[in-house]
PDB file of N, CA, C and O in Angstrom, chain B, residues numbered from 101:
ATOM      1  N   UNK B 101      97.703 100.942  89.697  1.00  0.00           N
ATOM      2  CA  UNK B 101      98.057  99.566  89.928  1.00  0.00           C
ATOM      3  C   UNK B 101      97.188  99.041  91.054  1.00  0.00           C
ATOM      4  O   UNK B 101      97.058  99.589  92.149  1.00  0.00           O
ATOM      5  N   UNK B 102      96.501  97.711  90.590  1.00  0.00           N
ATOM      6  CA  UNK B 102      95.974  97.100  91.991  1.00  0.00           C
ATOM      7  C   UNK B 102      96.749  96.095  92.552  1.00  0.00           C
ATOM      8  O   UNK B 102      97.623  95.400  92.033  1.00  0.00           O
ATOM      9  N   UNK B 103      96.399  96.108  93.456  1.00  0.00           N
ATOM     10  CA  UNK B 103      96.912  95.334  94.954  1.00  0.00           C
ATOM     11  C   UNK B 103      95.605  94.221  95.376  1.00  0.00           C
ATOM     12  O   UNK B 103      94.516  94.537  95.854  1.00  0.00           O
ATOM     13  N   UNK B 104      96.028  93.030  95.082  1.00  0.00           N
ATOM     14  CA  UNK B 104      94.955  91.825  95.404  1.00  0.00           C
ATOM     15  C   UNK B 104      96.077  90.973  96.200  1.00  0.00           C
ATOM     16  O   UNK B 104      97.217  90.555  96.000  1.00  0.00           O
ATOM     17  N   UNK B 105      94.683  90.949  97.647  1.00  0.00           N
ATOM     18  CA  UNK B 105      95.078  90.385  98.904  1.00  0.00           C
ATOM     19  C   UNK B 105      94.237  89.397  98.961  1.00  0.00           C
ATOM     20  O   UNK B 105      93.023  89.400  98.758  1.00  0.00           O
ATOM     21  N   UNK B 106      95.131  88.320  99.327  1.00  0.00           N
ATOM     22  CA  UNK B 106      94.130  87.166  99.560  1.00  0.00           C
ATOM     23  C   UNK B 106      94.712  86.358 100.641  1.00  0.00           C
ATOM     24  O   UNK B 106      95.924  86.280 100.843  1.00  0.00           O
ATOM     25  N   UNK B 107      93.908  85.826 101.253  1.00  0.00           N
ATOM     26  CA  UNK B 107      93.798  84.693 103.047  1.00  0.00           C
ATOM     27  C   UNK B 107      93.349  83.615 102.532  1.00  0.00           C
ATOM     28  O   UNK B 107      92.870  83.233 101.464  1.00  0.00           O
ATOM     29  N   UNK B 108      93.741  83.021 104.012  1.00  0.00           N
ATOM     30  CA  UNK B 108      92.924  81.277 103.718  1.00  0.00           C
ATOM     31  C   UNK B 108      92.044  81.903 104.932  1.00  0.00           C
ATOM     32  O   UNK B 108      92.389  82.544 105.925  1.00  0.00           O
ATOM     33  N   UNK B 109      90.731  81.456 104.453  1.00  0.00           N
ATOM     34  CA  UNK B 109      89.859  81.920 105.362  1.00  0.00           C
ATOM     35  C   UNK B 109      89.724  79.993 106.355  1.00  0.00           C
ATOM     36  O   UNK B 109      89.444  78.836 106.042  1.00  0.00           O
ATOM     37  N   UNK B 110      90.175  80.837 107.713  1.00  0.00           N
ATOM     38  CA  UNK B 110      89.770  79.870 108.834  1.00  0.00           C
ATOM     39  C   UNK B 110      89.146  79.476 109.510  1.00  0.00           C
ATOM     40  O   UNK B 110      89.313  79.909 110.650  1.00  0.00           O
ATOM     41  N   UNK B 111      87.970  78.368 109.309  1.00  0.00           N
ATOM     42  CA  UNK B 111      86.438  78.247 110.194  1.00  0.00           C
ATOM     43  C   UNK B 111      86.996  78.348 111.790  1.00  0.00           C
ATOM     44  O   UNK B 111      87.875  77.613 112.241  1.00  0.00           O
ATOM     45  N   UNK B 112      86.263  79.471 112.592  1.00  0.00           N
ATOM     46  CA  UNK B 112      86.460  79.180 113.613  1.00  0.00           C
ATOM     47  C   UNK B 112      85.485  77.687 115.078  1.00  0.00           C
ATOM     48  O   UNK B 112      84.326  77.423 115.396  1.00  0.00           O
ATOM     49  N   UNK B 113      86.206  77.426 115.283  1.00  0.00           N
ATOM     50  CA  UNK B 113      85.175  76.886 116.287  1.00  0.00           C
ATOM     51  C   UNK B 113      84.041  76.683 116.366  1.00  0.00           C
ATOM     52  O   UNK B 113      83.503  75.624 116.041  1.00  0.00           O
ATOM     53  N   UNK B 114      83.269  78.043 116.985  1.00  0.00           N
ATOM     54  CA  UNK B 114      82.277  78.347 116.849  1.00  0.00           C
ATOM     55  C   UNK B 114      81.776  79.003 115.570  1.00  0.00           C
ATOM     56  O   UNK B 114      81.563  80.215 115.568  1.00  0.00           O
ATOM     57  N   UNK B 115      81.616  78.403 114.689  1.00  0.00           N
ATOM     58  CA  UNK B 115      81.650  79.059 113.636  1.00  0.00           C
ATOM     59  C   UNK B 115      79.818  79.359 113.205  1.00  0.00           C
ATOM     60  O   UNK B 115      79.240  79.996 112.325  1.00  0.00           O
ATOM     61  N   UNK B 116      79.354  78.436 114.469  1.00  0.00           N
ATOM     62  CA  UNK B 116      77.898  78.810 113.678  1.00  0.00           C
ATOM     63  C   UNK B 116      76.918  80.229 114.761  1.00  0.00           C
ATOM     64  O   UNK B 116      75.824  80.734 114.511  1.00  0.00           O
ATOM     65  N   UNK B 117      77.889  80.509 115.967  1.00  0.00           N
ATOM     66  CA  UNK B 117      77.618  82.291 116.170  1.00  0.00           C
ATOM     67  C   UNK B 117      77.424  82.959 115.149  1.00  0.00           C
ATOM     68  O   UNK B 117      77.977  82.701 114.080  1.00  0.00           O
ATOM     69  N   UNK B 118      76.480  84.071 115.352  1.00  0.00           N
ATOM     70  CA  UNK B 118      76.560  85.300 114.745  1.00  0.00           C
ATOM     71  C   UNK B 118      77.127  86.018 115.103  1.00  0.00           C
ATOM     72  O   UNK B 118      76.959  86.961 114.330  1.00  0.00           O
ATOM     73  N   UNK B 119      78.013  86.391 116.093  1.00  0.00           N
ATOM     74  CA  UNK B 119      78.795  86.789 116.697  1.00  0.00           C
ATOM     75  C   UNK B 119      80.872  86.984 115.888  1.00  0.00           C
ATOM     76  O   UNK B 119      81.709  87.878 115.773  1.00  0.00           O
ATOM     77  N   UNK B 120      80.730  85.356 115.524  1.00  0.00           N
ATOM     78  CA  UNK B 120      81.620  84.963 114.438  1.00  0.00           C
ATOM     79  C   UNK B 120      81.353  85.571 113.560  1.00  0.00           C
ATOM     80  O   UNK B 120      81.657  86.763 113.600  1.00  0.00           O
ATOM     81  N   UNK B 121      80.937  85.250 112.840  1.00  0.00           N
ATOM     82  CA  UNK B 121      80.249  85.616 111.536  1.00  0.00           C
ATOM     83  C   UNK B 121      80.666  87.056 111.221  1.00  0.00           C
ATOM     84  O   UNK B 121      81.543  87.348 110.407  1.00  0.00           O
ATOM     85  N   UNK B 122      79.853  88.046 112.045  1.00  0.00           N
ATOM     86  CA  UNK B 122      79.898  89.467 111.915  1.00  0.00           C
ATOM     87  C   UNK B 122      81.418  89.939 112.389  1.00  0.00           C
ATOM     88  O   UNK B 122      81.758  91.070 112.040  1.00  0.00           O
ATOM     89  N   UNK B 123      82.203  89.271 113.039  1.00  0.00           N
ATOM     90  CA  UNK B 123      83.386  89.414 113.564  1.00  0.00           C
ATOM     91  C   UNK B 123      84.045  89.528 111.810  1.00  0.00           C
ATOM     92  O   UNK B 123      84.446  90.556 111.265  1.00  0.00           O
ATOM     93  N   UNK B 124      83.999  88.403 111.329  1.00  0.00           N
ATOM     94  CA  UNK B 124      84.359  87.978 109.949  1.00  0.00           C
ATOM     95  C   UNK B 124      84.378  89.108 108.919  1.00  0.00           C
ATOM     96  O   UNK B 124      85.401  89.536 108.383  1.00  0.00           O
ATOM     97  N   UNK B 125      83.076  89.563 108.691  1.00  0.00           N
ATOM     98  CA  UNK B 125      82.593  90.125 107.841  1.00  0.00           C
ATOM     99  C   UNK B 125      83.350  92.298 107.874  1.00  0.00           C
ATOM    100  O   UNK B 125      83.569  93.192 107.057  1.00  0.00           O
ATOM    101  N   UNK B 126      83.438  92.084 109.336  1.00  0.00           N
ATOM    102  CA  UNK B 126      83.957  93.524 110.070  1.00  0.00           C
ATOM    103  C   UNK B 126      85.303  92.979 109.644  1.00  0.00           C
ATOM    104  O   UNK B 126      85.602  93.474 108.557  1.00  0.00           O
ATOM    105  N   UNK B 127      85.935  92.410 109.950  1.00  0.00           N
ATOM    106  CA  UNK B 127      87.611  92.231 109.335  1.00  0.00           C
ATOM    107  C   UNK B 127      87.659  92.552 108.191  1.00  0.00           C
ATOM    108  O   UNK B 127      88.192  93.588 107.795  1.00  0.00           O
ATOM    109  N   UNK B 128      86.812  91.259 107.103  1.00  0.00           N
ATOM    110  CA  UNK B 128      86.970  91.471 105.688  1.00  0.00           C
ATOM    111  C   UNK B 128      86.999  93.227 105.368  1.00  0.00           C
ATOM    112  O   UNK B 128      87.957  93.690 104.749  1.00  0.00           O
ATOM    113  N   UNK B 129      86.157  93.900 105.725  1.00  0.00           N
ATOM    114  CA  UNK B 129      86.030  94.958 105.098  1.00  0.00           C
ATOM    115  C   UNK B 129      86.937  96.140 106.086  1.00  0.00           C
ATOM    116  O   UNK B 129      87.173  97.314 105.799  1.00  0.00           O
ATOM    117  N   UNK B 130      87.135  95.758 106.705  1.00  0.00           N
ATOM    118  CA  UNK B 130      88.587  96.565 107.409  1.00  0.00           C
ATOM    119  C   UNK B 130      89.669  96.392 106.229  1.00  0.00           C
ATOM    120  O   UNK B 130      90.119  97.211 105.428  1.00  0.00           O
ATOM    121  N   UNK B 131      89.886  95.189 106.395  1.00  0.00           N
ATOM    122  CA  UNK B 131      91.172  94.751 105.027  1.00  0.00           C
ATOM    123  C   UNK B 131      90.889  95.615 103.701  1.00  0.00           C
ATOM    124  O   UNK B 131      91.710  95.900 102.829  1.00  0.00           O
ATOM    125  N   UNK B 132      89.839  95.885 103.744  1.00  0.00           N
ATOM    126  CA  UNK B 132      89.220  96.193 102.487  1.00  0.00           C
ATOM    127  C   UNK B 132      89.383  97.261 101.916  1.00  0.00           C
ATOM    128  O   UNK B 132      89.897  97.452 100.814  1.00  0.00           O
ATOM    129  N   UNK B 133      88.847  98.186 102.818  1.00  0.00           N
ATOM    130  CA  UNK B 133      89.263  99.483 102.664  1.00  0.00           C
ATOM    131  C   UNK B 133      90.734 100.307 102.834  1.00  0.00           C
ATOM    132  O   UNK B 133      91.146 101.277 102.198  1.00  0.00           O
ATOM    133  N   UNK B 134      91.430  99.471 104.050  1.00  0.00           N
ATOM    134  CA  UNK B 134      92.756  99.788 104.320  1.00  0.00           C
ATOM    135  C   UNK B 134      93.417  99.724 102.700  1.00  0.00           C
ATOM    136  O   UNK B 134      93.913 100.672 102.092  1.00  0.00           O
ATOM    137  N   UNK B 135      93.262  98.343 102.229  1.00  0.00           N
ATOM    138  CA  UNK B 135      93.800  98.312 100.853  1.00  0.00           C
ATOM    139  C   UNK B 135      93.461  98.897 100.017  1.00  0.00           C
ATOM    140  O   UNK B 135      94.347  99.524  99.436  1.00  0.00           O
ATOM    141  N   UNK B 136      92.329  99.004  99.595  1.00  0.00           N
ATOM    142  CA  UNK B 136      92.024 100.127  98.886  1.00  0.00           C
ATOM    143  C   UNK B 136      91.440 101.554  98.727  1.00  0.00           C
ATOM    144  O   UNK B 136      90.632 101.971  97.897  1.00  0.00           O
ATOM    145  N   UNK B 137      92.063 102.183  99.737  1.00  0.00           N
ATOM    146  CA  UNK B 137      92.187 103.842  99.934  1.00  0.00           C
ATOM    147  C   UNK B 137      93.841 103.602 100.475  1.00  0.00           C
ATOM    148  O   UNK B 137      94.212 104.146 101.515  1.00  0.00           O
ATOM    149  N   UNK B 138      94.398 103.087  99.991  1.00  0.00           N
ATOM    150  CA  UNK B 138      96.204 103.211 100.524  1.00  0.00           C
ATOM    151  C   UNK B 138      96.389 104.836 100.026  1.00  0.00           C
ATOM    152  O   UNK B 138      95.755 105.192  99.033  1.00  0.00           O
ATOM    153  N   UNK B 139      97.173 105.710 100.658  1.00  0.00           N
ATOM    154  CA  UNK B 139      97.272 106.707 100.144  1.00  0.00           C
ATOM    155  C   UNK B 139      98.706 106.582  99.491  1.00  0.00           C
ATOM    156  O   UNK B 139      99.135 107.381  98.659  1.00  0.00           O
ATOM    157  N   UNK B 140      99.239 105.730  99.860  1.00  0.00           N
ATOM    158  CA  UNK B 140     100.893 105.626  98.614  1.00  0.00           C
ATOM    159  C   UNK B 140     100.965 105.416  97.299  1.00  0.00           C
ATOM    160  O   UNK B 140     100.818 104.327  96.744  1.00  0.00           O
ATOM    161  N   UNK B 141     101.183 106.419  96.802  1.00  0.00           N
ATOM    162  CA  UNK B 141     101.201 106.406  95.270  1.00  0.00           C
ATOM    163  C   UNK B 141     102.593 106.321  94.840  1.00  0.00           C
ATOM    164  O   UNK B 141     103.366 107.278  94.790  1.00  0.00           O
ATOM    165  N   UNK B 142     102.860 105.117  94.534  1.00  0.00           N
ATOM    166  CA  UNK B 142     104.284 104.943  94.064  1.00  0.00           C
ATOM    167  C   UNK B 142     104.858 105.635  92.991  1.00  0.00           C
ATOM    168  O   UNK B 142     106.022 106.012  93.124  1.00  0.00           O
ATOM    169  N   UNK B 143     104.082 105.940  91.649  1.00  0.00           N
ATOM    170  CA  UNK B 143     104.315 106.767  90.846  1.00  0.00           C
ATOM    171  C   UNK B 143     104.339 108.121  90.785  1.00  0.00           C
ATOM    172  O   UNK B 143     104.614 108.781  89.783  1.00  0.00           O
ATOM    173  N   UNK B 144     103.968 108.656  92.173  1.00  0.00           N
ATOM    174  CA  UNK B 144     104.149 110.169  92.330  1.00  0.00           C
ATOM    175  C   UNK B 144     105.746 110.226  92.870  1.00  0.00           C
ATOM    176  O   UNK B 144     106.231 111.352  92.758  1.00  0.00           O
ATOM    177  N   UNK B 145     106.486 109.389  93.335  1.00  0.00           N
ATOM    178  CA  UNK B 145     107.825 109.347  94.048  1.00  0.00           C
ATOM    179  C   UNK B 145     108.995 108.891  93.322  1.00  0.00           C
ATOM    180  O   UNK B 145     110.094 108.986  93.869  1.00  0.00           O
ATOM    181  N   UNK B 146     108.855 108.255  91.786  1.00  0.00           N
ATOM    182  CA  UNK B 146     109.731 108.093  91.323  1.00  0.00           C
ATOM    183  C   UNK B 146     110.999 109.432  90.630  1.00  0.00           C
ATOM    184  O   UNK B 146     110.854 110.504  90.043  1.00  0.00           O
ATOM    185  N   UNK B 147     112.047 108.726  91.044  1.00  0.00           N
ATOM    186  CA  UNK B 147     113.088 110.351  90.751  1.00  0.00           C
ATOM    187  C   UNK B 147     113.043 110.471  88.930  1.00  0.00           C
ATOM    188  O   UNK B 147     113.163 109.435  88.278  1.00  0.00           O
ATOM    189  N   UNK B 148     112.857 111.838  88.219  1.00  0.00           N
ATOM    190  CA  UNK B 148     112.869 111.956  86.806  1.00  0.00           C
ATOM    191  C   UNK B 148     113.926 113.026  86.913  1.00  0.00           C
ATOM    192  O   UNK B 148     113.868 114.186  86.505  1.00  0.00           O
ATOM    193  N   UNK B 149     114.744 112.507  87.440  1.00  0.00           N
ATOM    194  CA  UNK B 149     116.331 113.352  86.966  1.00  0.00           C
ATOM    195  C   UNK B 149     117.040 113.102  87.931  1.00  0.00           C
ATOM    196  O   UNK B 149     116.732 112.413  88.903  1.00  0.00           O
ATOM    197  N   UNK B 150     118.420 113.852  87.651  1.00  0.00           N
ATOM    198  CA  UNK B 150     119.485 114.580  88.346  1.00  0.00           C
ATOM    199  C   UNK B 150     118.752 115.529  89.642  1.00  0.00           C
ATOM    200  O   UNK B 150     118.022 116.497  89.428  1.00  0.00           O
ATOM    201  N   UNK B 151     119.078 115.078  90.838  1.00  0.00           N
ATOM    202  CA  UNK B 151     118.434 116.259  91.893  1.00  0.00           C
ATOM    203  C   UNK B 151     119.408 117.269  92.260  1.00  0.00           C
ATOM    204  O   UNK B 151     120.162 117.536  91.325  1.00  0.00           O
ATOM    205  N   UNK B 152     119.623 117.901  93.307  1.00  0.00           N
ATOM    206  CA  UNK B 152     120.539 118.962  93.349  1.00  0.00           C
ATOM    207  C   UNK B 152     121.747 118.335  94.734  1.00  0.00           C
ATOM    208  O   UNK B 152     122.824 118.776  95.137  1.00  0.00           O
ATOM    209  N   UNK B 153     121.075 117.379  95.048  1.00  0.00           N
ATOM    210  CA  UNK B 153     122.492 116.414  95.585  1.00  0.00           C
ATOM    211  C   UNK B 153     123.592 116.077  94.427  1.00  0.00           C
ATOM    212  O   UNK B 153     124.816 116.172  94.517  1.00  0.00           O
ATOM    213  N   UNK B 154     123.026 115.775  93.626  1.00  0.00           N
ATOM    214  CA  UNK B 154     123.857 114.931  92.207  1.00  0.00           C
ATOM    215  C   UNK B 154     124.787 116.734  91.905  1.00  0.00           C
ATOM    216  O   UNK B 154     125.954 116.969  92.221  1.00  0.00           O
ATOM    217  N   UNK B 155     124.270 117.259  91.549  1.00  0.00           N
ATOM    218  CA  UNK B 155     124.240 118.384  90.831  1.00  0.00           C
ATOM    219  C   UNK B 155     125.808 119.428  92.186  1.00  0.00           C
ATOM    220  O   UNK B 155     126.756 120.167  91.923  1.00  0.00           O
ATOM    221  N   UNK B 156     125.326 118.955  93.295  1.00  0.00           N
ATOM    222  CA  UNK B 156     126.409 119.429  94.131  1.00  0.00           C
ATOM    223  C   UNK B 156     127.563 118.860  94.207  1.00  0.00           C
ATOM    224  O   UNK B 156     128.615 119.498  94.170  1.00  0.00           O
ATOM    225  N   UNK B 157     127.455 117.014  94.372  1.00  0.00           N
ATOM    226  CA  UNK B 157     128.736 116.481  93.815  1.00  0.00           C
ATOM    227  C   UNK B 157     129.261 116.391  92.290  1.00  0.00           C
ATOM    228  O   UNK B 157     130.444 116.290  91.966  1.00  0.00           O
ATOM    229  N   UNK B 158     128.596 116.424  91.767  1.00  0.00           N
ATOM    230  CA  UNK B 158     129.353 116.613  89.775  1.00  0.00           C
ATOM    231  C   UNK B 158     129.419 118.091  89.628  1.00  0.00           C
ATOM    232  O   UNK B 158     130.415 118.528  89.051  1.00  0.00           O
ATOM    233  N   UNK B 159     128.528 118.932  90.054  1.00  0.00           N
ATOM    234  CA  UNK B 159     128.649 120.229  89.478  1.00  0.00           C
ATOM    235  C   UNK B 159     127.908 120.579  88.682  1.00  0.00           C
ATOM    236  O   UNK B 159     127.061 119.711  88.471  1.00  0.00           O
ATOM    237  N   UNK B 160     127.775 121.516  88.057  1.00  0.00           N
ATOM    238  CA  UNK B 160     126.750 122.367  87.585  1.00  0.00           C
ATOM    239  C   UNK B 160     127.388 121.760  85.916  1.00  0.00           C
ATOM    240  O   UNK B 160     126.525 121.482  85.083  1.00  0.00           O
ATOM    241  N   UNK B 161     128.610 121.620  85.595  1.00  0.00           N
ATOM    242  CA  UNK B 161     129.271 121.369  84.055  1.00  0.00           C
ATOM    243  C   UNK B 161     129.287 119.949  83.912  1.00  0.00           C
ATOM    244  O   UNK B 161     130.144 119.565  83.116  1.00  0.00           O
ATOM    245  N   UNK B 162     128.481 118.899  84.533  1.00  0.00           N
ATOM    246  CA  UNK B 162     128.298 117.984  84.396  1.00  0.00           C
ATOM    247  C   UNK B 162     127.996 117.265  83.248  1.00  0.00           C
ATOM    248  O   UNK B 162     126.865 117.671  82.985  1.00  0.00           O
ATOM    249  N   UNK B 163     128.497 115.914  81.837  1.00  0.00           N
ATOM    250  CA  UNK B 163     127.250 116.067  81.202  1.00  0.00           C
ATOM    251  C   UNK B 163     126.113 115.456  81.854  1.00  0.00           C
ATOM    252  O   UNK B 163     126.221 114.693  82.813  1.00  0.00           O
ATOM    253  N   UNK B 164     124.931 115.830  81.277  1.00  0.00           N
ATOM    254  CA  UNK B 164     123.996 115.197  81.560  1.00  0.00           C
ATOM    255  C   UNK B 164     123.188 114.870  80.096  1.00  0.00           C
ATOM    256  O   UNK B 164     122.989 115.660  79.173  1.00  0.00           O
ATOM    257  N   UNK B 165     122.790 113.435  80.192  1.00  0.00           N
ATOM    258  CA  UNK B 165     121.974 113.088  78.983  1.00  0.00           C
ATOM    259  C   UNK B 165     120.501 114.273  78.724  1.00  0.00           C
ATOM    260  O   UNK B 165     119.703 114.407  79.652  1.00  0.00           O
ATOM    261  N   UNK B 166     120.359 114.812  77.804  1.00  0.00           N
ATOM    262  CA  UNK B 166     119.367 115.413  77.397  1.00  0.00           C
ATOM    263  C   UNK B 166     118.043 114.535  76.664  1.00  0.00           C
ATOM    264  O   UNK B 166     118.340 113.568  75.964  1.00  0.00           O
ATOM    265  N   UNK B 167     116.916 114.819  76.806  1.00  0.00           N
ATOM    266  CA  UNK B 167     116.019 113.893  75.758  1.00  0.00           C
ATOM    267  C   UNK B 167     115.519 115.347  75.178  1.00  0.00           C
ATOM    268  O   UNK B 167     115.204 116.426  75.678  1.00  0.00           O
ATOM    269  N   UNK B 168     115.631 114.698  73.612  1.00  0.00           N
ATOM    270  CA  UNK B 168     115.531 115.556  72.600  1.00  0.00           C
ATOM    271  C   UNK B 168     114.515 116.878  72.090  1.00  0.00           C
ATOM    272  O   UNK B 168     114.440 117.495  71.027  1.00  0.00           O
ATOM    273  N   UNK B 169     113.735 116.986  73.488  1.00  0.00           N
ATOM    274  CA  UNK B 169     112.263 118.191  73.731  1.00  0.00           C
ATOM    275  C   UNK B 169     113.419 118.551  74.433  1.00  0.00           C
ATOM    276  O   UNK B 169     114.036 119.310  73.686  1.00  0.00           O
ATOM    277  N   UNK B 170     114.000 118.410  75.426  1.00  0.00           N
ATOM    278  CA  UNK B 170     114.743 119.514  76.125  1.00  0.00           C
ATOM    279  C   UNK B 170     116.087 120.308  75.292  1.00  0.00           C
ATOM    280  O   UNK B 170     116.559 121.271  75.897  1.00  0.00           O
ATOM    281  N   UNK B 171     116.650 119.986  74.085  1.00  0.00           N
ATOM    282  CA  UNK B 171     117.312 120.834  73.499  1.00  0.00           C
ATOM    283  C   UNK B 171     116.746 121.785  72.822  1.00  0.00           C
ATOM    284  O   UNK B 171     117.436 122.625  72.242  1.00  0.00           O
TER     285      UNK B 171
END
């Protein structure tokens, strides 16, 4: 999944420094990379079952729905 970030980019002042400018350009790509090397992978963390909390309050004779490869 991507993640698109977007600003209102704000002329500064001095906007005709190079000083600005490169200030600018060093942000953009700070943002840049932060966003895209995120190391959170949301789909590695989603729960695909019953954990052994569940399993301690219901018990081991619980039903539990089966999908039809696991019978």
């Amino acid at each position: 999944m991507a993640l698109v970030e977007t600003h209102s980019l704000a002329v500064p002042a001095d906007a005709g420094s190079s000083s600005a400018l490169v200030s600018e350009i060093k942000g953009f790509w700070k943002r840049f990379f932060a966003t895209a090397f995120n190391p959170y992978r949301p789909e590695l963390h989603y729960m695909r079952g019953p954990g052994p909390a569940w399993r301690a309050k219901h018990g081991m004779d619980a039903p539990v729905r089966l999908k039809p490869r696991d019978l």
